[in-house]
N, C-alpha and C positions, 0 to 999 in steps of 0.2 A: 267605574264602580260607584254603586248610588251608596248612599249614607243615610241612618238615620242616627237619630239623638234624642235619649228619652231617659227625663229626671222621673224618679219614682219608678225604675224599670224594672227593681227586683223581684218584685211581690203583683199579684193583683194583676189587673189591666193593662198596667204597664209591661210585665213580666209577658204577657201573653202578646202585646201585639212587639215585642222585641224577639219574641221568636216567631211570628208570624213573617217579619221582613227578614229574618236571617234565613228562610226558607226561601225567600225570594231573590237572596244573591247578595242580601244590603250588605256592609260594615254598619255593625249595630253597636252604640255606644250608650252603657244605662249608667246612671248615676244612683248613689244609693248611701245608706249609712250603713249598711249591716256587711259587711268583708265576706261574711262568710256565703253568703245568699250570693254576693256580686263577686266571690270566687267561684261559686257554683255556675252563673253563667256563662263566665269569662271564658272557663274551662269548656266549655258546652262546643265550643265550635272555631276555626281559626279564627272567622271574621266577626268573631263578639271578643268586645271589649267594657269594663268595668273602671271608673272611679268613683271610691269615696269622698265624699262633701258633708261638710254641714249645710245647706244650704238657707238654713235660718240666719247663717252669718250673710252678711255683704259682701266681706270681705271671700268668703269662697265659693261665691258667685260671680265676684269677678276674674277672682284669680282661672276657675273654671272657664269663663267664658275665654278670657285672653289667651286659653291653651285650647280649648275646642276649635280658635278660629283661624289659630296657628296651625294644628295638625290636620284639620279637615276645612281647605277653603271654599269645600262647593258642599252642603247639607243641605238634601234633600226635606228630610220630614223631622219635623220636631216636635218631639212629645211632653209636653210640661204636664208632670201627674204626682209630681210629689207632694205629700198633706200628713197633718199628725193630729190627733183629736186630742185635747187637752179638755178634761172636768174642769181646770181651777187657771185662773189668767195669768199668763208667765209671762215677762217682758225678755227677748235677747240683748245681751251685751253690747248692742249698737241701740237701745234703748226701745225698740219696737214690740208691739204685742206681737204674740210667737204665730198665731194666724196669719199677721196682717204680712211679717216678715217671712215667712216658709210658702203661704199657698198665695198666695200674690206677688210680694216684692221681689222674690224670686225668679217668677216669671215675666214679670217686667224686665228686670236684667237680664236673664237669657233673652226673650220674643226678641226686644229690642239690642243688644249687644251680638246675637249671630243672624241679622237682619243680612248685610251685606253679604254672609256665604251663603241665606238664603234665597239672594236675590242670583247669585249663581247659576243657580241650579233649572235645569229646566221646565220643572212643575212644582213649585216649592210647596210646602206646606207645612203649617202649623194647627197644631190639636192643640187644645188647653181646656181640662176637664174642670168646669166652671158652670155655673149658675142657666146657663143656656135657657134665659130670658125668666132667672127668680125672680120675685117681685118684692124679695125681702128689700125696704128702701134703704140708701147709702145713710150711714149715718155722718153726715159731714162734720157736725160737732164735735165728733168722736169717733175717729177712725181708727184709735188705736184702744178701744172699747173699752175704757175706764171706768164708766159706769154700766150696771145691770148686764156682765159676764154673764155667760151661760156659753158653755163649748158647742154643743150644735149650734148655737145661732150662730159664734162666730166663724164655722166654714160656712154657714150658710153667707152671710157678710162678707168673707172673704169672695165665696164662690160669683158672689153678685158686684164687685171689684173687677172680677176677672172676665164680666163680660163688657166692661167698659172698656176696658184693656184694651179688648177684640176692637172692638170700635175703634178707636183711637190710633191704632196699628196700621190697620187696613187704610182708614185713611191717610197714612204717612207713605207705607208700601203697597199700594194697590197692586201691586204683581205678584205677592205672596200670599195664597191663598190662605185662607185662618177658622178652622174649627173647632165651636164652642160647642163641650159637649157634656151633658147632665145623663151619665149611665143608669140612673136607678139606683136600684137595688142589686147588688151584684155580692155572691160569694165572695169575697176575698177575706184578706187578715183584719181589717180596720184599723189598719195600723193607731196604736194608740194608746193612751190611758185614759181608765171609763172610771166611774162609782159602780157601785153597785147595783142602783136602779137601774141607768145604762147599757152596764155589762149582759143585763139579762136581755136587753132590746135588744145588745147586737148581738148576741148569742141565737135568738129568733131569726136576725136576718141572716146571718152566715147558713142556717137552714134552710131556710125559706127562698135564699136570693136566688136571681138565676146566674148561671154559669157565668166565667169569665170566656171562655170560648162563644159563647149567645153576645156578649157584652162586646165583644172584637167584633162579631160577624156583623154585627149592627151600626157599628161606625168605620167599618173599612170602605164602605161603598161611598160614605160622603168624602174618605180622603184620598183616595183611588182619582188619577187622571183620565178623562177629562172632567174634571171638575166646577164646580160653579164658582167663578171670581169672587173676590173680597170677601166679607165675614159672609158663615154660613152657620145657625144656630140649631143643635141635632138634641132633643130628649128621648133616648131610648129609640134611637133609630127612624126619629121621624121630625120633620122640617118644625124649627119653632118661628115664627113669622118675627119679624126684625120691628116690633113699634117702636116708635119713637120714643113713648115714653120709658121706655127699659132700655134701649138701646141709641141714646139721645147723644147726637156732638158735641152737645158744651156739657154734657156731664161727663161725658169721657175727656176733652180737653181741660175740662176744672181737675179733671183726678188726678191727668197726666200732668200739668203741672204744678200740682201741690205732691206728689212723688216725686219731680223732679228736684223741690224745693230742700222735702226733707232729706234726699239724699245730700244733695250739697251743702246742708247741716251738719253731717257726722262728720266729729273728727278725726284726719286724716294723717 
């Protein structure tokens, strides 16, 4: 029985390719805050299953990871899609800006903590819905954005994080395939809290976007085997070429260990 595992699987993108692979025979497993959404899946089918997380905590990203890796030791596909828009800069209780901490550091502790059941598996793969070659630049001064906040730019920051990640990964597990992928524009909830001026933008785009079903169809063929080895970078369904300079080794090795640093800062 193949497996998949996707944070952010309630809602959105996520929600739709979790019932995509539950059509295909997976044990699908979504991660979510909301009980009642991730009762409504659960319920959906034998082989869907639900937990709730914080995943802005550390602490319940790891506790998660050390029970994912425990009950499911061969994981197939891994979906890291969880994000929350925030107008106004919130730090989490492990001290982190809430971006830097939910749509990044989260996925660093999953990619890399179910590495080994991903190494399992016979065509592994990882999705992580990221920056897929942003050009918004890292801010290394300030990574945990303490000056000149603004909520889009910090997923946009986060999202351009998370293709260094890709990097950095691929070169550590070069047998786990790893897709970075920039959807667009897509209908879904936006999970979040907007202003005003905001609200009315996303209110356009929830019209305007295209479908989460067009949004799946357009990145199932990059994560579909036989697939292209190491990092593979998809906007909207089509190849973003890998430059160096967005997609550079010592900037993804400077990233990955100054996260590894400030993890082993928090106290424990």
């Amino acid at each position: 029985m193949s497996t998949a595992v996707i944070t952010g699987g309630t809602d959105g993108i996520g929600r739709g390719l979790a019932e995509e692979y539950l059509r295909r025979g997976y044990d699908v497993l979504v991660v979510g805050t909301s009980k009642t959404k991730g009762g409504m899946f659960a319920r959906s089918a034998e082989r869907a299953h639900f937990l709730a997380a914080d995943l802005s905590r550390v602490s319940d990203n790891e506790r998660l990871v050390a029970h994912l890796a425990d009950r499911f030791p061969v994981i197939d596909v891994l979906v890291l899609g969880a994000r929350y828009h925030r107008p106004a800069r919130l730090v989490t209780p492990d001290g982190f800006e809430s971006n830097f901490a939910l749509f990044y550091l989260s996925r660093f502790l999953f990619s890399h903590g179910l590495a080994s059941a991903l190494g399992r598996a016979e065509a592994p793969v990882v999705l992580n819905f990221a920056g897929a070659g942003s050009q918004v630049p890292v801010r290394w001064h300030d990574l945990q954005l303490e000056q000149d906040y603004h909520g889009v730019g910090a997923m946009g920051h986060a999202a351009r994080l998370n293709d260094l990640l890709g990097v950095h990964f691929v070169a550590q597990h070069p047998d786990i395939r790893y897709v970075l992928n920039h959807p667009g524009v897509v209908a879904t909830s936006f999970a979040g809290e907007y202003d005003r001026a905001t609200s009315a933008q996303v209110s356009h785009l929830r019209a305007t976007g295209k479908s989460v079903a067009t949004s799946v169809g357009q990145i199932l063929p990059h994560l579909d085997p036989p697939g292209r080895n190491g990092l593979t970078a998809v906007m909207e369904g089509a190849l973003v070429p890998l430059a160096p300079k967005w997609f550079g080794r010592g900037d993804a090795a400077r990233l990955h260990e100054t996260t590894e640093r400030l993890l082993a800062e928090l106290p424990r």
